[in-house]
Backbone as CSV, one residue per row, in Angstrom:
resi,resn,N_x,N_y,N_z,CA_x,CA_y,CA_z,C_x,C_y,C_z
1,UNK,134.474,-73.820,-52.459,133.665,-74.566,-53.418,132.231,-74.065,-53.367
2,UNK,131.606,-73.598,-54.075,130.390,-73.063,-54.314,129.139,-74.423,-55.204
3,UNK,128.445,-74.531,-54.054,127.100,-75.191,-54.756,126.144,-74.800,-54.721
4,UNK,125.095,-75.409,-55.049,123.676,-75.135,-54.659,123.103,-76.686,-54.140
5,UNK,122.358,-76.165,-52.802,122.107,-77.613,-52.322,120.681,-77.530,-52.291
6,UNK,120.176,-78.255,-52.500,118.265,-78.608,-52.711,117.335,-79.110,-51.395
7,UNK,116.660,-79.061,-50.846,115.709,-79.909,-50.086,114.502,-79.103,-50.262
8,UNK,113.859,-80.179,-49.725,112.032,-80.146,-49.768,111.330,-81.275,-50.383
9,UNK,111.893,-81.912,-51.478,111.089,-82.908,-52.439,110.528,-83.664,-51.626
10,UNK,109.752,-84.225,-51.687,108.876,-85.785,-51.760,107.681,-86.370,-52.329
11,UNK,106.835,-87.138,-51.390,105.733,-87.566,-51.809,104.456,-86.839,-51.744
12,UNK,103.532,-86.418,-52.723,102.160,-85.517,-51.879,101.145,-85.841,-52.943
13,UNK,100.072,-85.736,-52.309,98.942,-86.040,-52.771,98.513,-84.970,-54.109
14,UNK,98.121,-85.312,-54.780,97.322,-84.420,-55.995,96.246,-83.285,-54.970
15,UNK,96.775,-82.187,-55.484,95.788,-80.716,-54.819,96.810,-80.748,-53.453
16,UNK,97.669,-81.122,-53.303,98.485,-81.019,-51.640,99.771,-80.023,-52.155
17,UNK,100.244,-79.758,-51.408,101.209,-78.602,-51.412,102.816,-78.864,-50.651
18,UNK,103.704,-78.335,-51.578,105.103,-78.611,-51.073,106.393,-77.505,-51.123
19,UNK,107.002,-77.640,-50.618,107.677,-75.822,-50.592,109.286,-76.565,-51.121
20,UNK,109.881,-75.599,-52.026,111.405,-76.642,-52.447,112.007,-75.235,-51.753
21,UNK,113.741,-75.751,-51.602,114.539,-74.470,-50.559,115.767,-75.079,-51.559
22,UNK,116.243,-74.241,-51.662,117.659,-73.696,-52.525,118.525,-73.205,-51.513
23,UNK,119.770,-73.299,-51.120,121.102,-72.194,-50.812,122.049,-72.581,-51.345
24,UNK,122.276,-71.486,-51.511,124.108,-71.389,-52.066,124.920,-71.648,-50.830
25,UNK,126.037,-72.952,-51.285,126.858,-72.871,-50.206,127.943,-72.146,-50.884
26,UNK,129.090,-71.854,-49.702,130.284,-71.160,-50.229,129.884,-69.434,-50.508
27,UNK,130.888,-69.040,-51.551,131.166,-67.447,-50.849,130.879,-66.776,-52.487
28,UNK,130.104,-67.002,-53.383,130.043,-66.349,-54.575,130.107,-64.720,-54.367
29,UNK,130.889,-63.683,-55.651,130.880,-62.510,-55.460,129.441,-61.763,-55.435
30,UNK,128.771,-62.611,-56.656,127.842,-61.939,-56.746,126.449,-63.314,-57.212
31,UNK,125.428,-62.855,-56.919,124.318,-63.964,-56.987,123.226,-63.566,-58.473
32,UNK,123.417,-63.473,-59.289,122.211,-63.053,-60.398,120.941,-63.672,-60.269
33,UNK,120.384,-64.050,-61.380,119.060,-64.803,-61.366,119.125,-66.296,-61.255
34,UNK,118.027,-66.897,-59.999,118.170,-68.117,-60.006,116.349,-68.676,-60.077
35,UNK,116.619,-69.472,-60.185,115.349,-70.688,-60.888,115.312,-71.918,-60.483
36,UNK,114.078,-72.362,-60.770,113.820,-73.775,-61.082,113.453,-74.071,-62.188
37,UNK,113.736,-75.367,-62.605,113.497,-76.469,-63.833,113.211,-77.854,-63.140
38,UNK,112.535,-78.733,-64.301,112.121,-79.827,-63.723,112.615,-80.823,-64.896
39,UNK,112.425,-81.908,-64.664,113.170,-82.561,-65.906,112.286,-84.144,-65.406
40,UNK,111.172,-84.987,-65.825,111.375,-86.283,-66.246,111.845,-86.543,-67.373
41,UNK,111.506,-88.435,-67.406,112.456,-89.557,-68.114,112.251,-89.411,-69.367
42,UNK,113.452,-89.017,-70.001,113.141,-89.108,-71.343,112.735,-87.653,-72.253
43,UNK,112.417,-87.197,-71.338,112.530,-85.720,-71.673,113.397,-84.481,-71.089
44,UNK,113.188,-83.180,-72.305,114.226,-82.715,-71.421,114.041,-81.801,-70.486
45,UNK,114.920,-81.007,-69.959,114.745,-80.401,-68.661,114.093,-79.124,-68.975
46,UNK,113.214,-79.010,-68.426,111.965,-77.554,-68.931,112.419,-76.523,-67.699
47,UNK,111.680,-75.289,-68.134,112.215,-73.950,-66.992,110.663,-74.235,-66.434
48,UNK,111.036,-73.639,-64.952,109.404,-73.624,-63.852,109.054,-72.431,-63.572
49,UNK,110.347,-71.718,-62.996,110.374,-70.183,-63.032,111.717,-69.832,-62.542
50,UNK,111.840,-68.436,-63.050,112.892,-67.731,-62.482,112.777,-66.266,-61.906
51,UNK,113.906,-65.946,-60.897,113.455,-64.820,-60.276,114.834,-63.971,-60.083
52,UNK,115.085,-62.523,-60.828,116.275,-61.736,-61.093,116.538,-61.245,-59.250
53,UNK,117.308,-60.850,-59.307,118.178,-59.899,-57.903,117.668,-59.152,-57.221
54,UNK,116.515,-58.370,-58.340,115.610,-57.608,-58.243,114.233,-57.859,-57.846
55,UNK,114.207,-58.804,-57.809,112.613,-59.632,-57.779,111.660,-60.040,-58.677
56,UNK,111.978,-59.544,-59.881,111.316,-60.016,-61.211,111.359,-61.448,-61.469
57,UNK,110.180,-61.938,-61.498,109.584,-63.064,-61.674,108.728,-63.702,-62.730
58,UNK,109.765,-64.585,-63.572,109.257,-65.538,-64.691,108.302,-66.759,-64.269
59,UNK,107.365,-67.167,-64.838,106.859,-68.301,-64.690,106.563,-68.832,-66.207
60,UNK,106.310,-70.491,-65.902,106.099,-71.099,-67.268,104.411,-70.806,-67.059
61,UNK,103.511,-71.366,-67.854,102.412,-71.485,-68.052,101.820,-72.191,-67.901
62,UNK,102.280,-73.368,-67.230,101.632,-74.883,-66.806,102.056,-74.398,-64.876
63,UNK,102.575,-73.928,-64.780,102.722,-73.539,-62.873,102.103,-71.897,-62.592
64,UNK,101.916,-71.225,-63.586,100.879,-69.664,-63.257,99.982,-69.972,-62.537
65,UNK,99.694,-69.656,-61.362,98.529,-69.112,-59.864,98.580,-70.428,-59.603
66,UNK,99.277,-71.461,-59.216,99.952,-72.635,-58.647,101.007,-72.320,-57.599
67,UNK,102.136,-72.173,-58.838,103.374,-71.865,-58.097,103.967,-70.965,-57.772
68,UNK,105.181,-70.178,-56.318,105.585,-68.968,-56.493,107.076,-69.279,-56.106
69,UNK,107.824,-68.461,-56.891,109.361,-68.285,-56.518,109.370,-66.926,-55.653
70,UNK,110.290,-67.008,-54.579,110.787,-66.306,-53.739,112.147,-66.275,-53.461
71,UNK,112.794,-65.553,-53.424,114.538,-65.155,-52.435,114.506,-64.646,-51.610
72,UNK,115.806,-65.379,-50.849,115.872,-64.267,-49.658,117.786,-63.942,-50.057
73,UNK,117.871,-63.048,-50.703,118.923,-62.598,-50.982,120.467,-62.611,-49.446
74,UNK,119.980,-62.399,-48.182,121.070,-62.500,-47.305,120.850,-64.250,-46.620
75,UNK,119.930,-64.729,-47.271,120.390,-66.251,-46.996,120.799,-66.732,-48.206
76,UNK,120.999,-66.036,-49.147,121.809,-66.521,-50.688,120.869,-68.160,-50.920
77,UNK,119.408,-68.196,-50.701,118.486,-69.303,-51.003,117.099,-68.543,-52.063
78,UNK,116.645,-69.718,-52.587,115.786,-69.412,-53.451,114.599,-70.887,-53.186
79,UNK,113.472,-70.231,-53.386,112.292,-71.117,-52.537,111.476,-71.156,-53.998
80,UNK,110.519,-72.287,-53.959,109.310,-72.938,-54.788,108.498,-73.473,-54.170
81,UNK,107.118,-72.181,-53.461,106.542,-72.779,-53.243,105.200,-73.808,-54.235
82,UNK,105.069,-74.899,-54.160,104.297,-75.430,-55.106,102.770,-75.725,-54.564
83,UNK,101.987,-75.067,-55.048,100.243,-75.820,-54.755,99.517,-76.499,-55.335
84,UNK,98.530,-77.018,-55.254,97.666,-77.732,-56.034,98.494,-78.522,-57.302
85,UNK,99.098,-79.427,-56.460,99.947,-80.075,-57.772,98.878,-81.356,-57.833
86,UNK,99.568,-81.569,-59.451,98.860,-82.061,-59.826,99.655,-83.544,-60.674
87,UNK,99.472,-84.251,-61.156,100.304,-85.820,-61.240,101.147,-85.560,-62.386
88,UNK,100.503,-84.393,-63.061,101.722,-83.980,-63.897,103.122,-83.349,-64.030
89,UNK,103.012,-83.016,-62.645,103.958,-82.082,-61.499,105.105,-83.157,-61.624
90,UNK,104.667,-84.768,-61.297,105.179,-85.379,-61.019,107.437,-85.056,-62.019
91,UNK,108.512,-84.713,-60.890,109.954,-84.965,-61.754,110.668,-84.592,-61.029
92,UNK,111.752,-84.457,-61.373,113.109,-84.214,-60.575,113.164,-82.556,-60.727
93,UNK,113.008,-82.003,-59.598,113.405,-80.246,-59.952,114.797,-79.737,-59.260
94,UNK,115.277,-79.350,-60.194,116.599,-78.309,-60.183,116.803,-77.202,-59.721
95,UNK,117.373,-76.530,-59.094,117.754,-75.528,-58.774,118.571,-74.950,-59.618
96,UNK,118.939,-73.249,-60.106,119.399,-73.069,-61.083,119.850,-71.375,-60.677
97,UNK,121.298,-71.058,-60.920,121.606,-70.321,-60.308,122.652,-69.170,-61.449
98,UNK,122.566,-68.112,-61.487,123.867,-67.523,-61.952,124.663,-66.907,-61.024
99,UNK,126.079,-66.950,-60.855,126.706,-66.466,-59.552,128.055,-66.464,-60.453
100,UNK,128.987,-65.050,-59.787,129.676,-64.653,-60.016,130.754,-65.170,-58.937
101,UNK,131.951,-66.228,-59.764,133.028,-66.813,-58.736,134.616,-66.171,-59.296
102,UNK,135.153,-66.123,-60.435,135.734,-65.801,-61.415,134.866,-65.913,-62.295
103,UNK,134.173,-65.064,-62.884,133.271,-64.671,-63.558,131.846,-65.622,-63.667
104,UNK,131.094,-65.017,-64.272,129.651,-65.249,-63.973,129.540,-66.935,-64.894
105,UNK,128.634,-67.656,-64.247,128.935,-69.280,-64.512,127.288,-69.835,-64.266
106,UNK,126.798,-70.762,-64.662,125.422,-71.099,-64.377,125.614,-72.269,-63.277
107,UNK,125.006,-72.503,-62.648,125.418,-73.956,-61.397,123.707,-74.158,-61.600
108,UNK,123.659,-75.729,-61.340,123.013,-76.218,-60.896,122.899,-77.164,-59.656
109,UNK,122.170,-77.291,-58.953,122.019,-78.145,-57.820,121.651,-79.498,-58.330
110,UNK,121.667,-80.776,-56.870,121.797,-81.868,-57.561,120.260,-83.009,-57.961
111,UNK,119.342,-81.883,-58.022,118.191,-82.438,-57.876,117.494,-82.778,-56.970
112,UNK,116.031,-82.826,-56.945,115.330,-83.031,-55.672,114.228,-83.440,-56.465
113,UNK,113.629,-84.918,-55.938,111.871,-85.873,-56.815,111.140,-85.041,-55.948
114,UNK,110.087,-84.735,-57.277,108.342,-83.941,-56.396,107.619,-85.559,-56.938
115,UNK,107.237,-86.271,-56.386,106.181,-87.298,-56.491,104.562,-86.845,-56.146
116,UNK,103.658,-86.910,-57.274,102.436,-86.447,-57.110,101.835,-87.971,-57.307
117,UNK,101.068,-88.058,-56.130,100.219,-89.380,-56.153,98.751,-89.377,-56.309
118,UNK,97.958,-90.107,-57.246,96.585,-89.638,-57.068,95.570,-90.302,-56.062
């Protein structure tokens, strides 16, 4: 059974800093590009960034010289580190993965709250 499991979320102060951790559990053939998204209430789930096999790295425009995505390809995990957040930060972020099981499939993980407090 192949997932993606999340930790890091919680509570942090506005301008405080929080690191999110991604791994793949289970045995995928192959790992493509994985990401984060964030999603509050009522709206829908937006991209944060993503980062290819290769190391090429997307960001949105509300987390540029804030936030950085990293992999570590032989721990099959994908990291967000987040800085200077800010109360708008405040949602549930996703982990977001393409991986090859019988063919290539998108997974998501089961969520993790960033709470920005001012």
């Amino acid at each position: 059974q192949v997932q993606l499991v999340e930790s890091g979320g919680g509570l942090v102060q506005a301008g405080g800093s929080l690191r999110l951790s991604c791994a793949v559990s289970g045995s995928p053939l192959s790992i493509s590009t994985m990401g984060w998204y964030r999603q509050v209430p009522g709206k829908q789930r937006e991209l944060v960034a993503t980062i290819t096999n290769g190391g090429g790295r997307n960001y949105a425009d509300f987390v540029k010289d804030r936030f950085t995505i990293s992999r570590d390809n032989a721990a099959k995990a994908v990291y967000l580190q987040m800085n200077s957040l800010k109360l708008e930060d405040t949602a549930v972020y996703y982990c977001n993965a393409l991986l090859y099981v019988a063919g290539y499939r998108t997974y998501w993980g089961q969520g993790t709250k960033v709470t920005v407090s001012s």
